[in-house]
DRENTIFI-929730 format. One record per residue (C-alpha): residue number from 1; residue in one letter; x, y, z. Coordinates in nm, 2 decimals. Layout:
<atoms>
+-----+-----+--------+--------+--------+
|   n | res |      x |      y |      z |
+-----+-----+--------+--------+--------+
| NUM |   A |      X |      Y |      Z |
...
+-----+-----+--------+--------+--------+
</atoms>
This chain:
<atoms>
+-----+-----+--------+--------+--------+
|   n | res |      x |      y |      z |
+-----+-----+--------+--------+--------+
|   1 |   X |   0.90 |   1.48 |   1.00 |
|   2 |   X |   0.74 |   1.30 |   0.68 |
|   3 |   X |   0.39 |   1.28 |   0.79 |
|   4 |   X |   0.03 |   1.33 |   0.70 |
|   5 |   X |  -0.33 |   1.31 |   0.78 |
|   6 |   X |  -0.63 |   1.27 |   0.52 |
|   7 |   X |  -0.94 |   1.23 |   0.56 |
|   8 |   X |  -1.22 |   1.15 |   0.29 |
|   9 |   X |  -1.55 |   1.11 |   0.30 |
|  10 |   X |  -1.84 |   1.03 |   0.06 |
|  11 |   X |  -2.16 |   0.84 |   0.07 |
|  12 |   X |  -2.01 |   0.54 |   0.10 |
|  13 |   X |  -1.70 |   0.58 |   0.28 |
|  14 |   X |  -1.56 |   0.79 |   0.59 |
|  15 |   X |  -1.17 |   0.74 |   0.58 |
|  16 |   X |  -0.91 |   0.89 |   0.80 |
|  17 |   X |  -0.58 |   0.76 |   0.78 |
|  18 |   X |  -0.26 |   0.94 |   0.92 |
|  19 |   X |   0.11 |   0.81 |   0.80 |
|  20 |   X |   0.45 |   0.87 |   0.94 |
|  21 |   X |   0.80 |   0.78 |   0.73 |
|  22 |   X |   0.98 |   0.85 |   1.03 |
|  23 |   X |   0.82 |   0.66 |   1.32 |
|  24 |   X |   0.65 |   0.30 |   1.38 |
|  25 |   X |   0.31 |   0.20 |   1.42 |
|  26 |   X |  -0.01 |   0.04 |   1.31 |
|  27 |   X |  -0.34 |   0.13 |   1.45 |
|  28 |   X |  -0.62 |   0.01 |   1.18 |
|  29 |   X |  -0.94 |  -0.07 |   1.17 |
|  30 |   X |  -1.15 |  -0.11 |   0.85 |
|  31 |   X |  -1.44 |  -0.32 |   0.97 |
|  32 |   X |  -1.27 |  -0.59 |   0.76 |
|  33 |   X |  -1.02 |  -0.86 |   1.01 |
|  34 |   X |  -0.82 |  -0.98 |   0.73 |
|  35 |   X |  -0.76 |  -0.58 |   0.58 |
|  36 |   X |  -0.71 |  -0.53 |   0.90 |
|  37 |   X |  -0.39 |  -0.77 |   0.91 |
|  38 |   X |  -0.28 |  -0.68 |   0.57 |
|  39 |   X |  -0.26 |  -0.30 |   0.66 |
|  40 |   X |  -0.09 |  -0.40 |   1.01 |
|  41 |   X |   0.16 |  -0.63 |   0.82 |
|  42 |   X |   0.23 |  -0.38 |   0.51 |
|  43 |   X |   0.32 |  -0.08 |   0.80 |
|  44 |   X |   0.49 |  -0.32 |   0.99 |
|  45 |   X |   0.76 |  -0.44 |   0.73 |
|  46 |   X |   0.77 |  -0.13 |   0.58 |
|  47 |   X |   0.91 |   0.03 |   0.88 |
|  48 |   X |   0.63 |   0.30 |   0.88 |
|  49 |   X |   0.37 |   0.44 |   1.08 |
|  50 |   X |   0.00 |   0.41 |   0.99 |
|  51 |   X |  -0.33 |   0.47 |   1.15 |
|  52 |   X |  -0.65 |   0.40 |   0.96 |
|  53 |   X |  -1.02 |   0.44 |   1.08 |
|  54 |   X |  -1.24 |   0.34 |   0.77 |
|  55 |   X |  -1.63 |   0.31 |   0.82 |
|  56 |   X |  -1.76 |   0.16 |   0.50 |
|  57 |   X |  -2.11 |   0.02 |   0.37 |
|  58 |   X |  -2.01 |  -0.29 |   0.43 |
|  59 |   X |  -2.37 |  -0.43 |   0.41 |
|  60 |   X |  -2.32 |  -0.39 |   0.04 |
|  61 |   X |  -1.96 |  -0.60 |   0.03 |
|  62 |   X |  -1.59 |  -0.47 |   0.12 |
|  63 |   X |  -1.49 |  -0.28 |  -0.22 |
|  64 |   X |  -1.59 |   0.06 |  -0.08 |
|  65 |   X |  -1.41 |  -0.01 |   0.19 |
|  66 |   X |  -1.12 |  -0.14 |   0.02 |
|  67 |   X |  -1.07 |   0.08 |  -0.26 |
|  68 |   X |  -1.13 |   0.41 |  -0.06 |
|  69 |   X |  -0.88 |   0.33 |   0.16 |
|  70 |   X |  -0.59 |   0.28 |  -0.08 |
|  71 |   X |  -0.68 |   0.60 |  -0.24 |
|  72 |   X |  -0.66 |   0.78 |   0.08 |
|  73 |   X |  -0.35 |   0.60 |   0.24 |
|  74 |   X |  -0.23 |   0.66 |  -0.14 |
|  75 |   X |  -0.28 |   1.07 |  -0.09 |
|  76 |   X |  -0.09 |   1.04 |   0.25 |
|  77 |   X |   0.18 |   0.89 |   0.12 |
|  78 |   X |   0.21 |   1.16 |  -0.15 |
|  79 |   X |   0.12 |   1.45 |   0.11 |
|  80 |   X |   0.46 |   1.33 |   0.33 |
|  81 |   X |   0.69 |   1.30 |   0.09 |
|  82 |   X |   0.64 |   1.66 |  -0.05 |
|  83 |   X |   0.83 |   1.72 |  -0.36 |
|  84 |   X |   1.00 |   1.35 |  -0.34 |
|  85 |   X |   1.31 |   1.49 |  -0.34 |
|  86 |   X |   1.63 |   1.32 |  -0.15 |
|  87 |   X |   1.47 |   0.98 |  -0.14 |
|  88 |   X |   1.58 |   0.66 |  -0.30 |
|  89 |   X |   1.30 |   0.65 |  -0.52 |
|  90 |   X |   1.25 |   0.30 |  -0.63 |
|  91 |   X |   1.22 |  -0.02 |  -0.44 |
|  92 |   X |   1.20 |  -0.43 |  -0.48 |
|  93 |   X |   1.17 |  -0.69 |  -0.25 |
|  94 |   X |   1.05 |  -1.08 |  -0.27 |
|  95 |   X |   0.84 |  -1.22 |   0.04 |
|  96 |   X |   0.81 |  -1.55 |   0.05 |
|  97 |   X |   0.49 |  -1.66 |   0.27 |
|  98 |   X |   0.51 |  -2.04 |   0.35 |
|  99 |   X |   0.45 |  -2.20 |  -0.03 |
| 100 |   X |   0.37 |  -1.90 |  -0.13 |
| 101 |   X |   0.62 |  -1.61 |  -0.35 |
| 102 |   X |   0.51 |  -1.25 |  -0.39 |
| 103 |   X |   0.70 |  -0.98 |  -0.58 |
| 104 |   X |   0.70 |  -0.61 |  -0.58 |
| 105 |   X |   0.86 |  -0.32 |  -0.75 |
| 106 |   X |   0.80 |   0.05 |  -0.78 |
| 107 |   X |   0.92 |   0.38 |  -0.82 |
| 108 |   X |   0.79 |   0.66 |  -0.69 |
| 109 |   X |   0.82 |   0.85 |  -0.97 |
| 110 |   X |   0.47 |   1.06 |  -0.99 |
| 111 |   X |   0.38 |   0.86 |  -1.29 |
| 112 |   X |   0.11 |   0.67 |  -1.16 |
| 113 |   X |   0.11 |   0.24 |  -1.31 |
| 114 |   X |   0.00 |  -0.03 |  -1.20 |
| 115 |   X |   0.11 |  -0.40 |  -1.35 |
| 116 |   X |  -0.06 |  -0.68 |  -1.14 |
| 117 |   X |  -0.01 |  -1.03 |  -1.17 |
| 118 |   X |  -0.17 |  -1.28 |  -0.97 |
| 119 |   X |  -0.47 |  -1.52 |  -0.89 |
| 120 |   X |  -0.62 |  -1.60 |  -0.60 |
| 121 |   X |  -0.72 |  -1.98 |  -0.55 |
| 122 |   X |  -1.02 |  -1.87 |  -0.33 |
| 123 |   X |  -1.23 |  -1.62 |  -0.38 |
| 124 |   X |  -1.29 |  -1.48 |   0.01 |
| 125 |   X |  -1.05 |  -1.46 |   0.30 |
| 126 |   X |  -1.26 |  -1.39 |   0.64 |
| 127 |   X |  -1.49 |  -1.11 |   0.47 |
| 128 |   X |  -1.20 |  -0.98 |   0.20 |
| 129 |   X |  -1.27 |  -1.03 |  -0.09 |
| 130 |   X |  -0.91 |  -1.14 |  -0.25 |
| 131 |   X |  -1.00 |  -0.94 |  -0.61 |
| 132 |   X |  -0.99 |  -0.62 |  -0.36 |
| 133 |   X |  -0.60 |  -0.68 |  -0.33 |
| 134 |   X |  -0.57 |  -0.53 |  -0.72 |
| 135 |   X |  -0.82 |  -0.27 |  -0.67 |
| 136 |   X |  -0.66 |  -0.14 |  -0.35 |
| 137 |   X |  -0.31 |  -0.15 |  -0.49 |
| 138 |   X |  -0.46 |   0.06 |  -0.83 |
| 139 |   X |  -0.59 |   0.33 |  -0.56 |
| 140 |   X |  -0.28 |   0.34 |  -0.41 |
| 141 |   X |  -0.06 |   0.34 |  -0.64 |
| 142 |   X |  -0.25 |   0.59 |  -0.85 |
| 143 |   X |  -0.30 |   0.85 |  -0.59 |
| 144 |   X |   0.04 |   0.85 |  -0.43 |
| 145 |   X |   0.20 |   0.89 |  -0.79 |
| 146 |   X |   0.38 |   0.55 |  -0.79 |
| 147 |   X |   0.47 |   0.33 |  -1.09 |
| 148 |   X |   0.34 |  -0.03 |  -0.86 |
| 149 |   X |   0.46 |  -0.36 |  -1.05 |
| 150 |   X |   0.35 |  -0.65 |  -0.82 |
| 151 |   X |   0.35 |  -1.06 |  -0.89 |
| 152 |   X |   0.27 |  -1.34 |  -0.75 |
| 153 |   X |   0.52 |  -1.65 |  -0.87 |
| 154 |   X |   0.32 |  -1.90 |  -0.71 |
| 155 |   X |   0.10 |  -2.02 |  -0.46 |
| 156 |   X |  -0.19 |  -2.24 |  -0.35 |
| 157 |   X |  -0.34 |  -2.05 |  -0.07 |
| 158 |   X |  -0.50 |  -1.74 |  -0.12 |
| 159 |   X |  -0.40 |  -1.63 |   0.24 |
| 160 |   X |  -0.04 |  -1.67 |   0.17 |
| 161 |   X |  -0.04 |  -1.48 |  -0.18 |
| 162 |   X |  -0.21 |  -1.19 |  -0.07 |
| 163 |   X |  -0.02 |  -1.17 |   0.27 |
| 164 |   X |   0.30 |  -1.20 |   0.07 |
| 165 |   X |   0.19 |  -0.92 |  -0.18 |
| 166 |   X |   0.12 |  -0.65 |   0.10 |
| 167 |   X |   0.45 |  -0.74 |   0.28 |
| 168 |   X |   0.65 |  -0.70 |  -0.06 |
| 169 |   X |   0.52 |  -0.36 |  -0.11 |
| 170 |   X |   0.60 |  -0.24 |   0.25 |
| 171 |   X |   0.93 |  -0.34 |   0.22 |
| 172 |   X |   0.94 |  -0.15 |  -0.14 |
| 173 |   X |   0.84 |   0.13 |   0.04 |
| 174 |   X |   1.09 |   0.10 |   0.28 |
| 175 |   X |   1.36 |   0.13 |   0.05 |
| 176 |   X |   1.21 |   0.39 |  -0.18 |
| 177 |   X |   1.14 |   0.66 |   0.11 |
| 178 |   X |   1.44 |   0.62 |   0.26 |
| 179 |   X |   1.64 |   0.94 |   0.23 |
| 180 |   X |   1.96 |   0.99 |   0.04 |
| 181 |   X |   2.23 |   1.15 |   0.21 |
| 182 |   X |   2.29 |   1.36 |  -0.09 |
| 183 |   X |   1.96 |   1.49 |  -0.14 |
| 184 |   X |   1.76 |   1.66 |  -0.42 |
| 185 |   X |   1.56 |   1.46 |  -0.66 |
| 186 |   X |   1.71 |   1.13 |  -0.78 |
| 187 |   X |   1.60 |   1.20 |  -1.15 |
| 188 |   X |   1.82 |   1.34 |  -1.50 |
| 189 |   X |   1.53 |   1.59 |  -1.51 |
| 190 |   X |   1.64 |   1.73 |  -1.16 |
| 191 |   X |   1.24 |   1.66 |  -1.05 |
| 192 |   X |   0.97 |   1.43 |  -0.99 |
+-----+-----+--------+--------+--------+
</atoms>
């Protein structure tokens, strides 16, 4: 089984999060509804299982919260898949969200990379702060060793876009970690 648990913990932050390739679920709570839904939907199209327990300072506002979170479903992620060998490697996938069209593609390549295009038309969804969709994809991207490229074409409503984003990169995912019947690394070097 491709799984992990992590758990981090700082001043600010007390994060556990345990993640399964191989089976289906989504137990999270954050503290933060709308994270909350973005989490839920970005396990649920990805075809994954993920349970996160974050208790943040969210007296101060939800970046803690946010950030922290990517970085430790980001270590999860690398921590079950191992050496990334026998997996497809790199994924893409468009989600459109009513008028709204979100983009992502990655590799899994342990080079860590984030390219992040989009704007949000409002500034808050419920208490999410929508500039905490870039920061959590950085920590995620950067601690599970993924090149993350991720776009939004359009939009007008900043629930849409973000919704759209989350859902793009759990379909990535889906195809990335999905093994390959030949196994080994998927690289000319022979490793990732």
């Amino acid at each position: 089984m491709r799984n992990a648990m992590i758990t981090r913990k700082t001043k600010e932050t007390d994060i556990t999060v345990e993640l399964s390739l191989d089976e289906r679920f989504a137990e999270i709570d954050t503290g933060i509804g709308f994270f909350d839904h973005m989490l839920t939907a970005m396990a649920v199209h990805g075809g994954f299982g993920l349970k996160v327990k974050a208790q943040g300072d969210l007296f101060v506002d939800c970046h803690h919260t946010v950030e922290d979170t990517g970085i430790v479903i980001g270590k999860a992620l690398d921590k079950a898949l191992g050496d990334k060998g026998g997996i497809a490697r790199f994924g893409s996938f468009y989600v459109p969200m009513d008028e709204a069209l979100g983009f992502c593609s990655l590799d899994i390549s342990g080079r860590p990379f984030l390219v992040f295009d989009a704007s949000f038309p409002e500034e808050r969804v419920g208490s999410y702060d929508t500039c905490m969709t870039e920061e959590f994809m950085r920590a995620l991207a950067f601690n599970a060793g993924i090149t993350l490229h991720l776009r939004a074409l359009y939009g007008k409503n900043s629930h849409h876009i973000t919704e759209a984003l989350y859902k793009a990169l759990g379909h990535s995912l889906r195809q990335a970690v999905k093994p390959l019947e030949q196994g080994g690394a998927l690289s000319t070097k022979g490793v990732l």
